[in-house]
C-alpha positions as CSV (number, residue, x, y, z in Angstrom):
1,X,-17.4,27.9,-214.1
2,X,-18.7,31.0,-213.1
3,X,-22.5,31.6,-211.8
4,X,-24.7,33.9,-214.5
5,X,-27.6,32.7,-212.8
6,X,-29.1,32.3,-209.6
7,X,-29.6,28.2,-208.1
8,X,-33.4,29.1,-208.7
9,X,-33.0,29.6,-212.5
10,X,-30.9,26.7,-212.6
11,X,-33.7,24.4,-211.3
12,X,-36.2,26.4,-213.4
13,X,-33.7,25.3,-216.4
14,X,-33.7,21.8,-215.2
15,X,-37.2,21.2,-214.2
16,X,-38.5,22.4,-218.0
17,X,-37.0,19.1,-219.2
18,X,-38.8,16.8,-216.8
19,X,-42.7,16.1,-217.1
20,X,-42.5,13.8,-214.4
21,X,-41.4,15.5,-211.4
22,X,-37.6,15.3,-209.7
23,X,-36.2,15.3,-206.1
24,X,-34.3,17.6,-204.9
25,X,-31.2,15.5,-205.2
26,X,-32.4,14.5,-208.5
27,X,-32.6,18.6,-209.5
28,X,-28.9,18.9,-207.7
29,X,-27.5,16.2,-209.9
30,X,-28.8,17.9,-213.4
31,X,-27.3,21.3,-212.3
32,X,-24.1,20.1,-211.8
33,X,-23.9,17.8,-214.6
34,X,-25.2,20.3,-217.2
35,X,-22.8,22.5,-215.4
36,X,-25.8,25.4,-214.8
37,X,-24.5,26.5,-211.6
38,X,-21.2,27.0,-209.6
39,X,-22.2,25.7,-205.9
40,X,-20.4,27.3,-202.9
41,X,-22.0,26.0,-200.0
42,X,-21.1,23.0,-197.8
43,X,-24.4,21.1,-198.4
44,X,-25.4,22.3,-202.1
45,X,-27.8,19.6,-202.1
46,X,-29.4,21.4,-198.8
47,X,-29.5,24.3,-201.1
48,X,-31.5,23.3,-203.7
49,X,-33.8,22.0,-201.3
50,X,-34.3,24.8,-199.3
51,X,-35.2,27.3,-202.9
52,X,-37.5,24.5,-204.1
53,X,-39.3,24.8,-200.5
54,X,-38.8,28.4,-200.5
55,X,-40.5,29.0,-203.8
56,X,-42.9,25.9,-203.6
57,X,-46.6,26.5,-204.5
58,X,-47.9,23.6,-202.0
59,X,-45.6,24.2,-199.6
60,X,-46.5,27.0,-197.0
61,X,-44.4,28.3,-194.3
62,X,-43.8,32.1,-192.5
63,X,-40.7,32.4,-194.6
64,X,-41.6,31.1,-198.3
65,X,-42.1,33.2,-200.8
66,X,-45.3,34.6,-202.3
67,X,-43.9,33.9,-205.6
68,X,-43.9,30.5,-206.7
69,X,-42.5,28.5,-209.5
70,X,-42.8,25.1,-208.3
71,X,-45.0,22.5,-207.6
72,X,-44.9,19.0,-205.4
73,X,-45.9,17.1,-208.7
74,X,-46.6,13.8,-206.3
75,X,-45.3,12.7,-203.4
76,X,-43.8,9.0,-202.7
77,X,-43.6,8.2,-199.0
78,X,-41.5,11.1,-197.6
79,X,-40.2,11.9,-201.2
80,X,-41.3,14.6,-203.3
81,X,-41.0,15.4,-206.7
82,X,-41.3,18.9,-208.0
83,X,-42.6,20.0,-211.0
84,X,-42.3,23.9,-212.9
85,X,-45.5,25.8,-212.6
86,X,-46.4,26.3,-216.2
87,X,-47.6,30.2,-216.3
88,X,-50.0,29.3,-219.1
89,X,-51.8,26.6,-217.6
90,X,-54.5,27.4,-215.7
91,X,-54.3,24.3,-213.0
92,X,-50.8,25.4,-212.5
93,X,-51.4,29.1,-211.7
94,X,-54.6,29.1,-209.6
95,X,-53.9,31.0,-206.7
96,X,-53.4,34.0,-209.0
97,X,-57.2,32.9,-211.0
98,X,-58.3,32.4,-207.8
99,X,-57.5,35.5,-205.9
100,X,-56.3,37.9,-208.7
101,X,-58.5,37.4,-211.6
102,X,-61.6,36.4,-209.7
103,X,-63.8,39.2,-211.0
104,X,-66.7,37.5,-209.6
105,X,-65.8,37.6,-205.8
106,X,-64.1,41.4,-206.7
107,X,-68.3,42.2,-207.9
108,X,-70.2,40.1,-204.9
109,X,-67.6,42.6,-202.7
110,X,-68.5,45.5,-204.1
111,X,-71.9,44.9,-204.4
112,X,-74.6,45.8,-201.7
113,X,-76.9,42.8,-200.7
114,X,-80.4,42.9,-199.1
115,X,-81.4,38.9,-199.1
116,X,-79.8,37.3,-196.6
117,X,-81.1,33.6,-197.2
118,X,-77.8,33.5,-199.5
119,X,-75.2,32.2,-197.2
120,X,-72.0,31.5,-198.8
121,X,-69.7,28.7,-196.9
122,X,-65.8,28.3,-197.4
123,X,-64.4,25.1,-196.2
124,X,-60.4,25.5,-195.0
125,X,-60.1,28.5,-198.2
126,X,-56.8,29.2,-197.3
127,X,-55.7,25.6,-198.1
128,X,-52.3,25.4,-199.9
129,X,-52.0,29.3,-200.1
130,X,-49.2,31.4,-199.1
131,X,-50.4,33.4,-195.9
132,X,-50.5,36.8,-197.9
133,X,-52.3,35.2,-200.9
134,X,-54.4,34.0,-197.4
135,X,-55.2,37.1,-196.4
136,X,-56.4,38.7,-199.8
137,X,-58.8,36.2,-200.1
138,X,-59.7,36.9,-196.6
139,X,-60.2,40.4,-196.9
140,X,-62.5,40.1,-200.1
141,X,-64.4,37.5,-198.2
142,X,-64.7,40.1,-195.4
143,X,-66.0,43.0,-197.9
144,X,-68.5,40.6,-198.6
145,X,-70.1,40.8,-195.2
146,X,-70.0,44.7,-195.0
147,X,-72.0,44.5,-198.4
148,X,-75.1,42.4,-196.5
149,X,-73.7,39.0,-197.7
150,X,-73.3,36.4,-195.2
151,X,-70.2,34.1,-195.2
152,X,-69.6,31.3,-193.4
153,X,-65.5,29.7,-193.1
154,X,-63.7,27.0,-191.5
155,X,-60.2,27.2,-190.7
156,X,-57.4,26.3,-189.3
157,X,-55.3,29.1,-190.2
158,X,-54.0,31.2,-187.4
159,X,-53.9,34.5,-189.7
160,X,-57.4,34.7,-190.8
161,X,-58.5,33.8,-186.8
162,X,-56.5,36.8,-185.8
163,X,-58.2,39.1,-188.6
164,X,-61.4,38.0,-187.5
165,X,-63.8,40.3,-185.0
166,X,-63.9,38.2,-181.9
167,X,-67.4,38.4,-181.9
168,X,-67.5,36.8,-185.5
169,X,-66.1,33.5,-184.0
170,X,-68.3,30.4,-183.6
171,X,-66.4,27.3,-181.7
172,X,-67.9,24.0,-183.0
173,X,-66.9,20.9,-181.1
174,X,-68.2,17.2,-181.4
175,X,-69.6,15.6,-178.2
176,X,-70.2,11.7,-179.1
177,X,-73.2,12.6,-181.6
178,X,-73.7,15.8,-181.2
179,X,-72.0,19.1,-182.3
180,X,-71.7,22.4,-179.5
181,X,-71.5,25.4,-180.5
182,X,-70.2,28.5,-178.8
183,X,-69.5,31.9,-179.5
184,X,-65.9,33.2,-178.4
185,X,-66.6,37.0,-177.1
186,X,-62.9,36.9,-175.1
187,X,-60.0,34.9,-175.1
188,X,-59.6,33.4,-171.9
């Protein structure tokens, strides 16, 4: 058998039959049965496992892929089934509605504000996006603010703490009932 496509085309075949979600393993046994691909490796299942990761929507690592054609469908304890990202379907392709397309956000960042008792707050945005689809949204957040808009985010994400002025950064921490707040001006 010889390859005319690449492993990720072969799970992209694979995964259009299934409306359920597959494994990895389960993907890996449809490719070689249906004969789709020609595996070289010493671990092809570890292959298919790695481009599903690679090229997984909810799945975000330094080296994945901003591109993304699959899904975790569900999970079952440590198992997780993948699903195609159906280009049509809005659910399935919000990062791109949400970032891309958002021609609200693009007008509220291009827009110059003069009431500031609007205060829009973002809880953890960057949840399940890739960290260059992080910083885009991060960036249009931030135009926000230079047009007199005041935004308020939570995080976690170490990207959009390093974009941010120092002097932007509020530390909140619980004590028994009571929340502290701080502003970071230096990093010691």
């Amino acid at each position: 058998m010889e390859n005319n496509i690449t492993i990720v085309d072969a799970i992209k075949t694979v995964l259009q039959d299934s409306s359920e979600g597959m494994t990895s393993q389960e993907i890996y046994n449809k490719i070689v049965e249906r004969k789709l691909y020609a595996f070289g490796a010493k671990t092809p299942e570890a292959a298919v496992h790695a481009k599903l990761r690679v090229y997984c929507r909810d799945l975000d690592f330094p080296s994945s892929s901003p591109t993304k054609y699959f899904y975790l469908k569900k999970r079952t304890g440590k198992t997780n089934y993948y699903a195609l990202i159906n280009p049509e379907s809005k659910e399935d392709n919000f990062q791109k509605e949400l970032i891309q397309d958002d021609s609200e956000n693009e007008m509220l960042a291009e827009e110059k504000n003069n009431d500031k008792s609007v205060i829009f707050g973002f809880e953890e945005p960057e949840t399940f996006l890739h960290p260059e689809t992080q910083t885009l949204l991060y960036n249009k957040l931030i135009a926000m603010t230079e047009n007199g808009y005041q935004v308020m985010i939570t995080t976690h994400a170490p990207n959009i703490v390093a974009e941010t002025n120092i002097g932007d950064i509020i530390f909140v921490q619980k004590n028994g009932t009571d929340y502290i707040l701080r502003y970071v001006f230096t990093l010691t």
